[in-house]
C-alpha positions, -999 to 999 in steps of 0.1 A, spaced: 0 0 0 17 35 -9 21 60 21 5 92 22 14 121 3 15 160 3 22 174 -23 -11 199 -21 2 214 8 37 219 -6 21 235 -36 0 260 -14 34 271 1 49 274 -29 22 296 -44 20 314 -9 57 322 -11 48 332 -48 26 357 -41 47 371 -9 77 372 -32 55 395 -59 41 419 -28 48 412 4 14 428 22 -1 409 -4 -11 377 15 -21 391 48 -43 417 32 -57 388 11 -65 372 42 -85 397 63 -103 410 33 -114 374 28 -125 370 66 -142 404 60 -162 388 28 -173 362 50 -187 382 80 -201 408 49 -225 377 35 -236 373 70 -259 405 62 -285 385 44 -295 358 65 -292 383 94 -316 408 75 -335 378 60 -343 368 93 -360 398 107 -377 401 76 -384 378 53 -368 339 43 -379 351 6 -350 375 9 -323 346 19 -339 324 -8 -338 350 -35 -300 357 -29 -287 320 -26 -308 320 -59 -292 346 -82 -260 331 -65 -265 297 -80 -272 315 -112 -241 336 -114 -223 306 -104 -236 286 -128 -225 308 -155 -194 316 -149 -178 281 -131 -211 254 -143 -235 243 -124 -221 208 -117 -190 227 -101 -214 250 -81 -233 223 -68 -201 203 -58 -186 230 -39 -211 258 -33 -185 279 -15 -180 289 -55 -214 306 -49 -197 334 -24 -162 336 -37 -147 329 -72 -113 314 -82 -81 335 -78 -61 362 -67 -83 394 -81 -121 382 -87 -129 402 -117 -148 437 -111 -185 425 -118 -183 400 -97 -171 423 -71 -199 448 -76 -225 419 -82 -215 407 -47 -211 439 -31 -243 451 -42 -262 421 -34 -251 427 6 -257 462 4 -295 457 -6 -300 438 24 -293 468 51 -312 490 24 -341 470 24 -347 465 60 -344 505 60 -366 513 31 -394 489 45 -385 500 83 -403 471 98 -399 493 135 -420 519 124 -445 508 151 -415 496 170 -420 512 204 -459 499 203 -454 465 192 -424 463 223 -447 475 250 -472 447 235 -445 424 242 -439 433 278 -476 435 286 -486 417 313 -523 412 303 -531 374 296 -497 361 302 -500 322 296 -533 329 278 -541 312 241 -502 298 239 -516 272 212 -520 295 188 -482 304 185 -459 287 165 -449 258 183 -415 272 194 -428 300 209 -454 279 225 -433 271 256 -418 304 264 -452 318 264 -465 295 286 -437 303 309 -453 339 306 -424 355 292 -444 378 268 -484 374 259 -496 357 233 -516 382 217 -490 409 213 -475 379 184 -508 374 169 -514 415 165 -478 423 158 -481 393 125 -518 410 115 -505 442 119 -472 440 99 -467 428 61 -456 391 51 -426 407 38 -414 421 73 -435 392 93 -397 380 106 -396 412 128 -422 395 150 -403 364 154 -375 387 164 -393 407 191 -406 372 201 -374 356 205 -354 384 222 -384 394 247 -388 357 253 -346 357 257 -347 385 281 -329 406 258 -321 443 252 -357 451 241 -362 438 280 -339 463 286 -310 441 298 -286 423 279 -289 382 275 -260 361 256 -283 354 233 -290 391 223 -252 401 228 -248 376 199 -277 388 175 -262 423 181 -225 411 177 -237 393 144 -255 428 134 -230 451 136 -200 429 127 -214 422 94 -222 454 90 -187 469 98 -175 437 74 -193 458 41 -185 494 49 -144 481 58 -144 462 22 -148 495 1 -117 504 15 -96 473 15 -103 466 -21 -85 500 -29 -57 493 -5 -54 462 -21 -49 478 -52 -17 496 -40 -4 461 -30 -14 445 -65 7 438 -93 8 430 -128 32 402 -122 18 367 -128 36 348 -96 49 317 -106 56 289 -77 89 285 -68 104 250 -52 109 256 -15 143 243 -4 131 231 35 102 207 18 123 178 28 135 195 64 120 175 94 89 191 110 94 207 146 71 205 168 50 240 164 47 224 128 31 193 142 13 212 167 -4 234 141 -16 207 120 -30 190 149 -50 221 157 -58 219 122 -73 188 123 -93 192 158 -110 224 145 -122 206 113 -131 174 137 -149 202 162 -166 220 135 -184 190 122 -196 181 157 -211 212 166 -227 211 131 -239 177 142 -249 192 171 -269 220 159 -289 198 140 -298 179 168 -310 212 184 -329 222 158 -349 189 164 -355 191 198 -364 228 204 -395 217 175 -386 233 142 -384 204 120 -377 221 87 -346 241 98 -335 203 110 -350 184 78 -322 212 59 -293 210 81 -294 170 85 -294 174 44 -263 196 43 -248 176 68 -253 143 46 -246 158 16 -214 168 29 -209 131 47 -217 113 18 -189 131 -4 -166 119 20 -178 84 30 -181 77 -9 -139 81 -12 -126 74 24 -136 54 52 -131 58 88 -96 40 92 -85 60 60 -94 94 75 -78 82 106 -49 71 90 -43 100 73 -51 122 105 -19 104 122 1 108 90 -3 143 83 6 152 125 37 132 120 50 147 88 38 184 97 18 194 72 -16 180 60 -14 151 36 -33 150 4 -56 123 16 -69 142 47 -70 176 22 -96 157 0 -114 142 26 -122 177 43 -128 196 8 -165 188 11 -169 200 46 -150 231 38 -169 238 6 -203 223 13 -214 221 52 -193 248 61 -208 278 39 -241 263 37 -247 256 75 -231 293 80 -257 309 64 -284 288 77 -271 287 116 -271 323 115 -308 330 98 -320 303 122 -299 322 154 -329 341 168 -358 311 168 -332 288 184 -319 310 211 -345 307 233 -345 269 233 -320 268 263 -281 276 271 -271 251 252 -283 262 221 -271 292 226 -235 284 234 -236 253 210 -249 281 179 -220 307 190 -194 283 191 -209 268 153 -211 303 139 -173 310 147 -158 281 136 -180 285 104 -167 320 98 -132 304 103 -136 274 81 -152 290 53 -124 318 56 -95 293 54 -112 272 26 -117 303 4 -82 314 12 -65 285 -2 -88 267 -26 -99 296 -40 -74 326 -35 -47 303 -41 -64 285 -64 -62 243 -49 -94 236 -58 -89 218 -88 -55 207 -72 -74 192 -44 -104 176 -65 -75 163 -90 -44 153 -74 -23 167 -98 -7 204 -101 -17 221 -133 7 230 -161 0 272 -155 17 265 -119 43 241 -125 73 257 -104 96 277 -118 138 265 -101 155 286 -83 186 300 -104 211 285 -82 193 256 -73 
């Protein structure tokens, strides 16, 4: 049986070196705008949520479409992370205004259709204490509990959905869900609503701080094509911060798939089925990608392997691509539109959600970073290097 081998993670450094070589801000500014792009498509579920699930739908949906035109739809479906970012260094400029301008109508549209114009009525409604534990059965059945509990009435839902348009209906859920959290609209802060704000504001932050990094990023461009160069230390023998790192690698991609796991075990038990039915798919979908090229005692194997040699070996690489281009973006957008109905469900869910969101937003960053910014996607999904980055020798080599 031939050993493990690792030649995708000697090509990334290569073609990190490359690009370093070329600019040297280059990489770290790559790297932070791309974290920034992440937290920036956070916008929509996060508006989509207080508004309406149309809007979410809608976007993933002209997404899919751009995708398909401009990478196929077989690749999109493969790897819908190609739905958010695009191949290489510089996306090209429509792209960038296609995806900018989809976030930015998000913000615009909750502030055009200002769902808290009656805000200050619909909140006292909330914190009335007239029929508290009164007509529960005619909520939704996750808001059934907490109403019972008497944490808000359940006629200040039922007016606030009559009294609101089916576009902007989410904003009900949301008062729901944060009066029922104990949350700012109750005047004092609970995690739950701490997180929803965090969420808010970061992504928000995210958009405004890309306008300015993509023109700082055109100071550290260049019209040099960078052109892998063979490292001499590829054969050196791993220290141990080297090993260390790549087993913290390999935890955080073994931890992010649990608390995936987890979440959709959550989204069972606190009653809403659908947002379960979807993650379990992502989740398989993801799974079955895997299981259909590697079993158990291969990923293990390769696990042990990659620790030993200090650097992630091309078996382990493919066996995470799905996770990190499927369940990762996909569960992303999904944990964080289905944030507020779930945080009332207990701690758990709330600790469980905030821990899934982060190592979401770090996955997906990584995973766009080097399949896509440096361009190992196809390298991963092959095996082989392509001819437009075979390494170039050093002169004195």
């Amino acid at each position: 049986m031939a050993g493990p081998t690792f030649d995708i993670s000697k090509e990334a450094a290569r073609r990190e070196f490359a690009s370093k070589e070329v600019a040297p801000c280059r990489t770290v500014l790559a790297y932070v705008t791309t974290v920034l792009e992440v937290m920036a498509w956070l916008a929509i579920p996060i508006v989509a949520s207080v508004s309406t699930a149309y809007l979410l739908l809608i976007a993933i949906g002209l997404l899919l479409l751009v995708a398909t035109v401009q990478e196929g739809l077989a690749a999109a479906l493969k790897d819908p992370i190609l739905l958010f970012f695009r191949r290489g260094a510089t996306p090209s400029c429509s792209f960038r205004l296609f995806s900018l301008g989809l976030r930015l109508v998000a913000p615009i549209w909750l502030i055009v259709l200002n769902p808290g114009r009656d805000r200050l009525r619909l909140v006292a409604h909330f914190h009335s204490s007239r029929d508290l534990g009164h007509h529960c059965y005619h909520l939704p059945g996750w808001l059934q509990e907490s109403c019972e509990e008497g944490r808000f009435p359940a006629w200040a839902y039922t007016q606030c959905m009559e009294t609101v348009a089916w576009y902007v209906s989410g904003w009900c859920n949301y008062l729901a869900s944060t009066t029922a959290a104990g949350g700012q609209l109750a005047n004092r802060s609970s995690p739950a609503s701490i997180v929803i704000d965090l969420l808010i504001g970061a992504s928000m932050l995210a958009l405004l701080s890309l306008f300015c990094l993509y023109g700082l990023e055109a100071c550290c461009s260049s019209d040099a094509n960078p052109r892998p160069t063979e490292s001499k230390d590829e054969t050196a023998t791993p220290g141990l911060m080297q090993k260390l790192l790549v087993a913290k690698d390999i935890f955080l991609v073994a931890l992010d798939f649990l608390l995936d796991s987890s979440c959709v075990a959550t989204f069972f038990l606190a009653g809403h089925r659908f947002f379960g039915a979807v993650a379990l798919a992502i989740l398989l979908w993801s799974a079955g990608q895997q299981a259909a090229n590697h079993s158990l005692k291969e990923m293990y194997s390769e696990a042990v392997e990659s620790i030993s040699a200090g650097m992630l070996s091309d078996g382990f690489m493919k066996v995470t691509r799905s996770e990190k281009s499927v369940e990762a973006p996909l569960s992303l957008m999904l944990q964080v539109y289905a944030y507020p109905y779930v945080s009332i469900s207990s701690t758990y869910a709330v600790a469980s959600f905030s821990l899934s969101i982060l190592m979401s937003i770090y996955t997906v960053s990584g995973a766009a970073y080097k399949l896509l910014y440096l361009d190992l996607l196809p390298v991963v999904a092959s095996g082989q290097r392509e001819e437009s980055y075979a390494p170039m020798k050093h002169p004195n080599a």
